[in-house]
N, C-alpha and C positions, 0 to 999 in steps of 0.2 A: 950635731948642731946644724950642719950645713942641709941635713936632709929636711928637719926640722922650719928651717927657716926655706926651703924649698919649698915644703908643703902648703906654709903659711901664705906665700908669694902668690901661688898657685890658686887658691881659695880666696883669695885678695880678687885677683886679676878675673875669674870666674863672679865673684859677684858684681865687681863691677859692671862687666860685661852685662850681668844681667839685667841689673838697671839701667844702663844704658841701652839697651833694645827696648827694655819696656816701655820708657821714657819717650824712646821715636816714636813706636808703632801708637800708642796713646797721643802723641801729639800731634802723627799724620792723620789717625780716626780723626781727630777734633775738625783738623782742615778739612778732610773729608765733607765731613758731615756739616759743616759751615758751609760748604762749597754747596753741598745740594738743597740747604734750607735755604742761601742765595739765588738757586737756579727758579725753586718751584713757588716760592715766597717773595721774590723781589722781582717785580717786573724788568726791572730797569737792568738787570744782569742779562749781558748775553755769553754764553758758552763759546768757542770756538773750535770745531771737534770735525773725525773727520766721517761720514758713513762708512760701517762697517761691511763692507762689499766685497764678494770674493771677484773682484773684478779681474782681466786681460790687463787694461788699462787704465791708468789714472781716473778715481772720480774724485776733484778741486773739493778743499773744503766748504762749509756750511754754517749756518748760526743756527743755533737752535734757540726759539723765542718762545714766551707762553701762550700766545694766541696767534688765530689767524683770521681774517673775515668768514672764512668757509667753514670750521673745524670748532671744536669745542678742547680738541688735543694742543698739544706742542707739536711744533711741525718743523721739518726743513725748510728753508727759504733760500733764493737764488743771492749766489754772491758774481755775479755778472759770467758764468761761466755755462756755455751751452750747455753740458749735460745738467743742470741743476734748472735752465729751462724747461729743457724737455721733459725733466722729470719732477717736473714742477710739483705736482699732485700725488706724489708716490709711485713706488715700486710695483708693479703685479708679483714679482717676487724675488728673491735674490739670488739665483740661477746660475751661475756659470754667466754672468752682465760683461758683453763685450760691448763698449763702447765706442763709436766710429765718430765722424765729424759733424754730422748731422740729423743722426738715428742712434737708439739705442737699441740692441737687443740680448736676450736673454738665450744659450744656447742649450738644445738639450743632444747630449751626445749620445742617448741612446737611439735618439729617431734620426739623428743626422739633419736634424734641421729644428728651427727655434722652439721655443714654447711662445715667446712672445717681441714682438720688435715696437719701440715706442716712437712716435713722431711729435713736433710741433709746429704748423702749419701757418703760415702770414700770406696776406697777401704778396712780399716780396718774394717768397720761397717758390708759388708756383706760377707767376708769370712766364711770359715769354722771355728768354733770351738767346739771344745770337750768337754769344759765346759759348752757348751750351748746347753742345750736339750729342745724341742718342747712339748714333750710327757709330760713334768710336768708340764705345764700351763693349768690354769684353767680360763673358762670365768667368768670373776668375778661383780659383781655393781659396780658401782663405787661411793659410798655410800659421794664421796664429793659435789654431786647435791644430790638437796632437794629430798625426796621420790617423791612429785607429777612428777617430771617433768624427773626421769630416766629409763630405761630399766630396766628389769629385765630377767633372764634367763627361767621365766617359756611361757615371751609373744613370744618367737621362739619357744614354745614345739608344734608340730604336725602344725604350720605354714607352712610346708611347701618352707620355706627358710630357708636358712646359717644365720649363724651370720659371714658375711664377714667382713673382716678386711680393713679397710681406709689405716692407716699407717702398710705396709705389717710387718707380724711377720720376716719373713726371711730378711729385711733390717735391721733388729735388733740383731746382734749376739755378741757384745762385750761382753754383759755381759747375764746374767742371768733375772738379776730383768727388764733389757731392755725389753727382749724378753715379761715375764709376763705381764709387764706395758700394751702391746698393746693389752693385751685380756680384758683388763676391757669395758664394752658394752658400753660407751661409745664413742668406737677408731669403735664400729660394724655401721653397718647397712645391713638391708636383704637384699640379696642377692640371686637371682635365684641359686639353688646353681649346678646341672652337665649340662652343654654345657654353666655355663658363671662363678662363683665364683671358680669355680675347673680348670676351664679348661681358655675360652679367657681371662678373668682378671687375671688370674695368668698367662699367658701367658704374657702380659700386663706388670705384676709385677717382672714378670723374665727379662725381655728386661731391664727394669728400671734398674735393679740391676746388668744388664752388662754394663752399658753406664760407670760405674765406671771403667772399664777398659780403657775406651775412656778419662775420663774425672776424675783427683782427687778429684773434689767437686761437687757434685748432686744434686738439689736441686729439692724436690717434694711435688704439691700442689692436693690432694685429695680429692674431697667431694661428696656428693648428689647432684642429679638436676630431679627440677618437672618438666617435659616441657607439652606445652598444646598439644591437639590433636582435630584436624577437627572430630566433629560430623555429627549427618547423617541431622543433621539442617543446615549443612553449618557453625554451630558457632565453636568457640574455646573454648576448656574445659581445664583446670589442674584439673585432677582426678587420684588418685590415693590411693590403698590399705593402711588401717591399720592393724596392728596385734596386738592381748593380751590384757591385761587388759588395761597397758597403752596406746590402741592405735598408737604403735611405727607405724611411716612412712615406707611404700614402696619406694623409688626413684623408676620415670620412668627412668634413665640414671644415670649414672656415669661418671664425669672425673678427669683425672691428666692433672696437666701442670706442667711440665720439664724443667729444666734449666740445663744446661752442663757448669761448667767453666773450661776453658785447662788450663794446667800450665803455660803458655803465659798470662792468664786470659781474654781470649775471650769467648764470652759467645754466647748460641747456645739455641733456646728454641723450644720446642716441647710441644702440647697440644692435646687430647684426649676426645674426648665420647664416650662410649658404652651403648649400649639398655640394661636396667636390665629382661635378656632375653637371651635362647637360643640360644649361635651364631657357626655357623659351624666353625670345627676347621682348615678347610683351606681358611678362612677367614683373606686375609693378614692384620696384624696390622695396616697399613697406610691407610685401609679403615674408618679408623675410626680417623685419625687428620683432626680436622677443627681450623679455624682463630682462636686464643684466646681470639679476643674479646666480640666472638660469645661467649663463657662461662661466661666470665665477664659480659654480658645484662642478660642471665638467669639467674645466681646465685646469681646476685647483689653485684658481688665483683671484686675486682683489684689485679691482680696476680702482685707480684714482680715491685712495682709500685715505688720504688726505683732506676727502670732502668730505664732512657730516651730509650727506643725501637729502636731509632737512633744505638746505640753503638754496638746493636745484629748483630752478624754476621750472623746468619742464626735463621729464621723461619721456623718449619715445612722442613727442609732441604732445603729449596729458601731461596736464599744469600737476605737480607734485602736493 
């Protein structure tokens, strides 16, 4: 009898069980799926969520809304927190995103230096200030990548290159600890350094930093690029120099791509490559804009991919 009414108990307890799971997991789909008919179906619903980023550091939450003036997508939008400035317009990609206090970048650990580093540019950010001096930054590790996979300051010793700067120092003058942030080796990568890191990339990097006159909001996408080269076989090679212990990457090329918003908020974008290499200095600037999507197939990234391309007023100075 006792085994009996075991078994019974037993079979009891097992179906309920069952209906009761099924009962949840059916009435969670319900909310589910209410939740996303609200998302994509009701303007007036905002999500509160957070991006999905393999980040170092905290990236503050976001709303996700169904329009945006630029876009035809759902888009992220700034909830008053720097990085969600800066990255106002999208990711180029989601990388290893180390986040500093006034740049963003993306690190690639097998070349020991970025794939891409983001900025956003005011006329407040590169003014003059007097609290903010150059001369007391130091190029620093950036000791929050693992030892294998970071630069160090002795693999630039007698290289022969600069430790060039991605996110330029001089678009950083608010503050102090700004300015330092962009010398961690990290923000570097080498750079030829008189007739191209001293001279046309800063040159490059000065233009950039007047367009704030033009425009109150800047937005600038910086990185490395390998590009291949015709050999004397006819084939194509990507080759290019390492330096130091770690092997830190050469780029053959460098570019920026640029976005201008006017106080209207029309938007205006400009993209760039230069040879990491020697370039005469009456070498006009606009020798060196090509198509943007020409960088996006080399780099294997998407600049500001939060615009429908549609809404740009101007490419490259040609009206869209």
């Amino acid at each position: 009898m006792r085994v009996k009414y075991f078994k019974s108990a037993v079979s009891k307890f097992i179906l309920l069980s069952s209906i009761g799971s099924a009962g949840f997991y059916l009435g969670r789909k319900s909310v589910e799926n209410r939740e996303l008919k609200n998302i994509f179906c009701d303007e007036k619903i905002n999500l509160k969520s957070k991006p999905g980023l393999p980040v170092f550091s905290t990236v503050s939450a976001a709303a996700l809304i169904p329009r945006n003036e630029f876009s035809d997508k759902p888009t992220i939008v700034s909830q008053e927190s720097r990085v969600s400035q800066i990255m106002r317009f999208g990711f180029p990609s989601l990388d290893n995103v180390r986040s500093f206090d006034d740049f963003i970048l993306s690190y690639d650990k097998r070349t020991r230096t970025a794939n891409w580093v983001f900025e956003h540019l005011t006329p407040d950010h590169v003014k003059h200030n007097d609290d903010v001096d150059r001369s007391k930054c130091d190029f620093k590790v950036d000791e929050s990548i693992h030892p294998f996979f970071r630069a160090e300051n002795s693999d630039y010793k007698k290289s022969g290159y600069d430790r060039g700067h991605l996110a330029a120092a001089g678009n950083h003058k608010r503050h102090q600890k700004h300015m330092e942030q962009t010398f961690y080796l990290s923000n570097m990568s080498p750079q030829v350094g008189k007739g191209f890191n001293r001279d046309s990339w800063n040159r490059l990097e000065r233009y950039v930093r007047k367009l704030t006159k033009l425009y109150p909001n800047v937005y600038v996408c910086t990185g490395p690029l390998y590009l291949p080269r015709k050999e004397a076989d006819g084939k194509l090679y990507v080759k290019y120099e390492v330096i130091g212990d770690k092997n830190v990457a050469v780029p053959t090329h460098f570019f920026k791509v640029v976005v201008g918003e006017s106080a209207d908020g029309k938007l205006v974008m400009e993209s760039y490559v230069m040879p990491n290499q020697v370039i005469s200095d009456d070498t006009p600037l606009d020798n060196f804009k090509v198509p943007p999507e020409s960088i996006e197939r080399a780099a294997g990234l998407l600049f500001f991919d939060k615009v429908n391309r549609k809404f740009l007023k101007a490419i490259n100075g040609k009206n869209v």
